[in-house]
FIKOLZA-1660 file (N, C-alpha, C; in steps of 0.1 Angstrom, whole numbers, plus 5000, padded with zeros to 4 digits):
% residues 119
   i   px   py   pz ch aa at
   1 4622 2699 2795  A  X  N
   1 4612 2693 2787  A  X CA
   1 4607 2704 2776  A  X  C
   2 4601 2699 2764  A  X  N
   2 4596 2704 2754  A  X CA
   2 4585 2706 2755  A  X  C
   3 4573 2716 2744  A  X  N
   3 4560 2713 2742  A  X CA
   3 4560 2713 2730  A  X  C
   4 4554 2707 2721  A  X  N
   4 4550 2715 2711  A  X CA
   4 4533 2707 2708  A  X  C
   5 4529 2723 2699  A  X  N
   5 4516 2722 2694  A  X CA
   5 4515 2730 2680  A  X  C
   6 4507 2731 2676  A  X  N
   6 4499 2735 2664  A  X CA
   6 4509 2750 2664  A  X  C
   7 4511 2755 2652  A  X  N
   7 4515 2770 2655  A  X CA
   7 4503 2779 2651  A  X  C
   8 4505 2787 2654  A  X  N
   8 4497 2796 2660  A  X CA
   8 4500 2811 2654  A  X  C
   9 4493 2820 2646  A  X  N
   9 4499 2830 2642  A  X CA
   9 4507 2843 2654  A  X  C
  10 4505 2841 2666  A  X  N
  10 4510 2843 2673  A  X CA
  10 4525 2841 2674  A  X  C
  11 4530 2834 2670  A  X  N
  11 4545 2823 2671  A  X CA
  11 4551 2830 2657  A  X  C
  12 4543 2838 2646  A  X  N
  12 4550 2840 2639  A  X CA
  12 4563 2846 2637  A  X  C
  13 4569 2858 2644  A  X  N
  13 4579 2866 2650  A  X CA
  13 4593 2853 2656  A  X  C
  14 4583 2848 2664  A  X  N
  14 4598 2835 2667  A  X CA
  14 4602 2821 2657  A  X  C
  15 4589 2820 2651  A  X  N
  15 4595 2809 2643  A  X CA
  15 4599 2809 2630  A  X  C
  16 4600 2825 2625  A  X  N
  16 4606 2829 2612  A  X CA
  16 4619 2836 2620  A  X  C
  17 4621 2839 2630  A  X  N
  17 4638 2840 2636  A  X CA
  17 4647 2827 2637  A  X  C
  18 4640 2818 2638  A  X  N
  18 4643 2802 2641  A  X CA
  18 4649 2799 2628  A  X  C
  19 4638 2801 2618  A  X  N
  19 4639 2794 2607  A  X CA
  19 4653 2804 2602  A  X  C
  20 4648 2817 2602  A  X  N
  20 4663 2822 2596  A  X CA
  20 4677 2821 2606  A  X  C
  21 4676 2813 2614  A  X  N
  21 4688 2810 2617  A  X CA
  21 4695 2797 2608  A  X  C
  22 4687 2788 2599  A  X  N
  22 4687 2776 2596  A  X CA
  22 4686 2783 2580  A  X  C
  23 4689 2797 2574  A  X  N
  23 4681 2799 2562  A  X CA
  23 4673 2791 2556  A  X  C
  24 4662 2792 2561  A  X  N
  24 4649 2781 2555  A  X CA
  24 4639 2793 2558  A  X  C
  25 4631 2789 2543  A  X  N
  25 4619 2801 2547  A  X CA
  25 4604 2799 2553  A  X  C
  26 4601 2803 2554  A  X  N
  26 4586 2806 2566  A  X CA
  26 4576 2798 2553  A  X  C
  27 4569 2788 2555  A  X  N
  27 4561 2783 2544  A  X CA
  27 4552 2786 2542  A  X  C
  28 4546 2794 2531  A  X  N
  28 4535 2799 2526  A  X CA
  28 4522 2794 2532  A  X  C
  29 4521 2780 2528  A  X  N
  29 4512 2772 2526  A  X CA
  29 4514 2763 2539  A  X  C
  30 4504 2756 2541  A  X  N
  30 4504 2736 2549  A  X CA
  30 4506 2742 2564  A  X  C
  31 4507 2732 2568  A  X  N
  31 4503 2730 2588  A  X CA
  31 4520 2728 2593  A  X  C
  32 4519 2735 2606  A  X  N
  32 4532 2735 2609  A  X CA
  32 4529 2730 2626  A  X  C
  33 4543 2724 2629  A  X  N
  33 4542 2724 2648  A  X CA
  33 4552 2727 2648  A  X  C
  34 4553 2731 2661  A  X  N
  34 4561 2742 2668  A  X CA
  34 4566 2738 2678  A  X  C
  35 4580 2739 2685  A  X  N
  35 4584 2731 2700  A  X CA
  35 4592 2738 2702  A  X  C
  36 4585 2740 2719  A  X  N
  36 4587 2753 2727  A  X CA
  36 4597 2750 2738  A  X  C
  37 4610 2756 2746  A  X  N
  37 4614 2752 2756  A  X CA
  37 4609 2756 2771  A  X  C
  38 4614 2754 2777  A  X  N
  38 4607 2758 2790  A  X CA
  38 4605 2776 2792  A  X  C
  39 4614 2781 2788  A  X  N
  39 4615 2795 2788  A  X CA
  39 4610 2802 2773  A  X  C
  40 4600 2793 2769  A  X  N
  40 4592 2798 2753  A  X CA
  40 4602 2798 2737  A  X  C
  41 4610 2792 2738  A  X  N
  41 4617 2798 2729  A  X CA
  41 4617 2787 2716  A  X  C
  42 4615 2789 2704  A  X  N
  42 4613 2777 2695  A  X CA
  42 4631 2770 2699  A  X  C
  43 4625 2756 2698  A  X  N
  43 4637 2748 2695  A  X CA
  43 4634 2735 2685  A  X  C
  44 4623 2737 2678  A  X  N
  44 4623 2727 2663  A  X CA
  44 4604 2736 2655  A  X  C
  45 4607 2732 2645  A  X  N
  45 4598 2733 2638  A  X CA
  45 4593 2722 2622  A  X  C
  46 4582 2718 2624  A  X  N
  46 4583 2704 2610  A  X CA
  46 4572 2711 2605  A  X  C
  47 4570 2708 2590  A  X  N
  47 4563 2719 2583  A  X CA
  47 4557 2707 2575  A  X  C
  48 4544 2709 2570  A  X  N
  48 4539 2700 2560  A  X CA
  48 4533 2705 2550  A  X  C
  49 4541 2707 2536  A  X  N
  49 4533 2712 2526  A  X CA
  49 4525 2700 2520  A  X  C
  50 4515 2713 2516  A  X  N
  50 4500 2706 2507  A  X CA
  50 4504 2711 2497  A  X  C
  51 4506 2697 2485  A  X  N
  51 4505 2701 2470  A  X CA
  51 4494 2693 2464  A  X  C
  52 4488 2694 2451  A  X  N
  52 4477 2690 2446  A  X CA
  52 4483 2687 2433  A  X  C
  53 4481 2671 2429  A  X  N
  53 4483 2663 2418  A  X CA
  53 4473 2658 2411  A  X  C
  54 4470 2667 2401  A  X  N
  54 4458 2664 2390  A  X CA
  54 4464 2653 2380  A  X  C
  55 4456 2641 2386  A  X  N
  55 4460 2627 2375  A  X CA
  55 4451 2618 2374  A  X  C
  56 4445 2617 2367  A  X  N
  56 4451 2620 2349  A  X CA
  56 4448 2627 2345  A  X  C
  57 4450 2643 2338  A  X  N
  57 4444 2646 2329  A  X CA
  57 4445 2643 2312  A  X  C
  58 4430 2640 2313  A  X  N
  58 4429 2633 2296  A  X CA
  58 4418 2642 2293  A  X  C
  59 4420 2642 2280  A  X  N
  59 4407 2649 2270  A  X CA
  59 4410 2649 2252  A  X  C
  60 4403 2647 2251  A  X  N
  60 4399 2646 2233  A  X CA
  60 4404 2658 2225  A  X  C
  61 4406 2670 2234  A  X  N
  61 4412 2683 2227  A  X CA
  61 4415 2690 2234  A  X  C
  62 4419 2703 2229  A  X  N
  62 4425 2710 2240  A  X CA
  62 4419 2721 2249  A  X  C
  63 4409 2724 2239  A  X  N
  63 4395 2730 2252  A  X CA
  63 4391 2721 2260  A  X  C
  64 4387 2713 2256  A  X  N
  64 4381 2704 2267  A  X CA
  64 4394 2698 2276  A  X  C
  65 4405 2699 2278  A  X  N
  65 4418 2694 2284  A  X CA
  65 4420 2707 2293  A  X  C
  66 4416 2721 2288  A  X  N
  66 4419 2738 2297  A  X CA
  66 4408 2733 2304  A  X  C
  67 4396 2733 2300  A  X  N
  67 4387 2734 2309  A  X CA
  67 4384 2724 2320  A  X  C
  68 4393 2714 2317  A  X  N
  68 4390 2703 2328  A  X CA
  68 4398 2710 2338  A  X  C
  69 4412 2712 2335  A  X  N
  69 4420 2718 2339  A  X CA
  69 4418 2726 2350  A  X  C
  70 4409 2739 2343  A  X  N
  70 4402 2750 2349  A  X CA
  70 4397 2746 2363  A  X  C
  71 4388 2742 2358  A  X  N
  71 4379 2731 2369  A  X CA
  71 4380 2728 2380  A  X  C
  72 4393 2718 2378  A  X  N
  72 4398 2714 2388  A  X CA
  72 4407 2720 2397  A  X  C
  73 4410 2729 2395  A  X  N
  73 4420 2739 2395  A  X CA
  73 4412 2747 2404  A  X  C
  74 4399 2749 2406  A  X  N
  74 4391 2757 2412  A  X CA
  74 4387 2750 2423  A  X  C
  75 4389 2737 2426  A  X  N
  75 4384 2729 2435  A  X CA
  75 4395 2732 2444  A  X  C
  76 4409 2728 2435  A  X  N
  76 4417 2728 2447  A  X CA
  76 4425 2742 2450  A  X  C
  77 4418 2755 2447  A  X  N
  77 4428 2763 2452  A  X CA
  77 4408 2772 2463  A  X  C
  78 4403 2762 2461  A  X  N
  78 4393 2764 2474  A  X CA
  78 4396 2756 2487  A  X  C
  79 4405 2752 2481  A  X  N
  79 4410 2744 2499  A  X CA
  79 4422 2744 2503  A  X  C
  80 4427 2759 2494  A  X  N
  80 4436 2765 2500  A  X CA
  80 4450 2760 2494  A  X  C
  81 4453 2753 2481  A  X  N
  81 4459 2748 2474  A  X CA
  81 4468 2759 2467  A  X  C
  82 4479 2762 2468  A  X  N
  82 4490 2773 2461  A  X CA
  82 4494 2763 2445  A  X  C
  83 4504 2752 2443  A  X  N
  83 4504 2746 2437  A  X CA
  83 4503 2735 2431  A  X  C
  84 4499 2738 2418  A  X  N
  84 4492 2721 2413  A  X CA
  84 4498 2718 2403  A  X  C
  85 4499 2702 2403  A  X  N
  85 4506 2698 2393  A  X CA
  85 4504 2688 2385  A  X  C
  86 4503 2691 2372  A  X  N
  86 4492 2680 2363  A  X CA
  86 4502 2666 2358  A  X  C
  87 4499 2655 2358  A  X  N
  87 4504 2642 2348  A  X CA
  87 4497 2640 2336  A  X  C
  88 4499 2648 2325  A  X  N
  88 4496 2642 2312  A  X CA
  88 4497 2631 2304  A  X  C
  89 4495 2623 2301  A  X  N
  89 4499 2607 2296  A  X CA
  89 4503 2611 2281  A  X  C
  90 4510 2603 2276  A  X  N
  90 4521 2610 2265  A  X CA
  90 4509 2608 2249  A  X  C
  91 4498 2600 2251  A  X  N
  91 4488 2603 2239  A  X CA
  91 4483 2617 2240  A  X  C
  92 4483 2626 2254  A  X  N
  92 4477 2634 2251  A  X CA
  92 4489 2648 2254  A  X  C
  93 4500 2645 2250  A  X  N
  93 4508 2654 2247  A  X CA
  93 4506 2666 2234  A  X  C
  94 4494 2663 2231  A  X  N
  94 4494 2676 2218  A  X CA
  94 4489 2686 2223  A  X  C
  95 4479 2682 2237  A  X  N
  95 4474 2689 2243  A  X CA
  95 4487 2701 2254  A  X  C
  96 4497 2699 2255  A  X  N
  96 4506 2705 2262  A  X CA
  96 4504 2718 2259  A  X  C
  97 4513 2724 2246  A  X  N
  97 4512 2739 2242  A  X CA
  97 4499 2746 2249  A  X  C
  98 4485 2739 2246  A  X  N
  98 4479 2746 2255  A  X CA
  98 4478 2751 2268  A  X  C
  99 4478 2740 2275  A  X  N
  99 4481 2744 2289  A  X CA
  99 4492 2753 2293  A  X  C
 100 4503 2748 2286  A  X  N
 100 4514 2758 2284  A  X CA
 100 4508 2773 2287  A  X  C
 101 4506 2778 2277  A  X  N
 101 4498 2791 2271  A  X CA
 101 4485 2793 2282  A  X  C
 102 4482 2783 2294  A  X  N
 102 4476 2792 2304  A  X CA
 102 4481 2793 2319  A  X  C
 103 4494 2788 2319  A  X  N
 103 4502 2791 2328  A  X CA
 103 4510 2776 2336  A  X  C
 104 4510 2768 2328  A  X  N
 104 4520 2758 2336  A  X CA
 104 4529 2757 2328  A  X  C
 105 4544 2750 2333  A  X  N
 105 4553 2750 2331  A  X CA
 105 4562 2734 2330  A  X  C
 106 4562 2731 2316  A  X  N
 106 4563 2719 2321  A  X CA
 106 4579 2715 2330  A  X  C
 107 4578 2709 2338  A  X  N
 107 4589 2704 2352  A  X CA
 107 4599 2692 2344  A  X  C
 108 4593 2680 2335  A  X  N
 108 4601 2671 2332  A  X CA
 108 4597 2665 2314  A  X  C
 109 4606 2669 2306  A  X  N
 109 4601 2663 2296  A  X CA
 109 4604 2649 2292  A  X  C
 110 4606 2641 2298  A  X  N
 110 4607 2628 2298  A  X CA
 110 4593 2623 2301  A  X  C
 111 4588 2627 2311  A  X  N
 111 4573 2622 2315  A  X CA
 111 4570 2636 2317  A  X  C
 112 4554 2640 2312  A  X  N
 112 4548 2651 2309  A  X CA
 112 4545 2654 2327  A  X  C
 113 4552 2660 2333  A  X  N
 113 4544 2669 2345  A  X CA
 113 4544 2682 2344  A  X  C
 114 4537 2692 2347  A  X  N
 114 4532 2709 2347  A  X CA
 114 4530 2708 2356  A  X  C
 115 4536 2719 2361  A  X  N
 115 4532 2729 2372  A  X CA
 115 4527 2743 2370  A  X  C
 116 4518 2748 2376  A  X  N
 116 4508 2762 2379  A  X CA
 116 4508 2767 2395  A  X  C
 117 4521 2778 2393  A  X  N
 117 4522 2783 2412  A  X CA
 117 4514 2796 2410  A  X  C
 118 4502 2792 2423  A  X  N
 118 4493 2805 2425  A  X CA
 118 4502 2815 2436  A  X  C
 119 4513 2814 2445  A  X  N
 119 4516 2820 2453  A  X CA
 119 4527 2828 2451  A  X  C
% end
């Protein structure tokens, strides 16, 4: 029989030996469980990353588009948020270069998404 529960920073040592048997890396971020065999030993691990999708960002210009940005951006790396990733709607694509210029990257130029990795 199995257990598994919550992991535990204790389990760290075994469940990044686990994982590097699978080369998969140890996840920064998000909630993980952990399943133990009778003699302790990891025999699965499911991982759930937290990402944060700012949508919509709209604004009239491009300060007011950083600073919403800003903003929100501070909401969610208080709850522990690594990264975020904005939907711009294509009227307000002039606004891109800026955000550009304070650290996202845009992921798909077909539909405007940015990313900003704090980790």
């Amino acid at each position: 029989m199995s257990r598994i529960r919550p992991y535990r920073d204790a389990d760290e040592e075994k469940v990044r030996g686990y994982l590097q048997r699978y080369k998969t890396a140890f996840p920064k971020t998000g909630k993980m469980l952990v399943d133990f065999n009778e003699q302790g030993e990891v025999i699965g691990v499911a991982g759930l990353k937290t990402e944060t999708f700012v949508e919509p960002l709209i604004a009239e210009n491009p300060i007011s588009a950083v600073s919403l940005a800003r903003m929100i951006e501070g909401v969610a790396l208080g709850n522990g948020v690594i990264t975020i990733r904005a939907a711009v709607p294509g009227e307000n694509g002039k606004h891109i270069n800026q955000l550009e210029k304070d650290g996202y990257v845009i992921l798909d130029k077909n539909i405007t998404i940015l990313e900003k990795n704090y980790g």
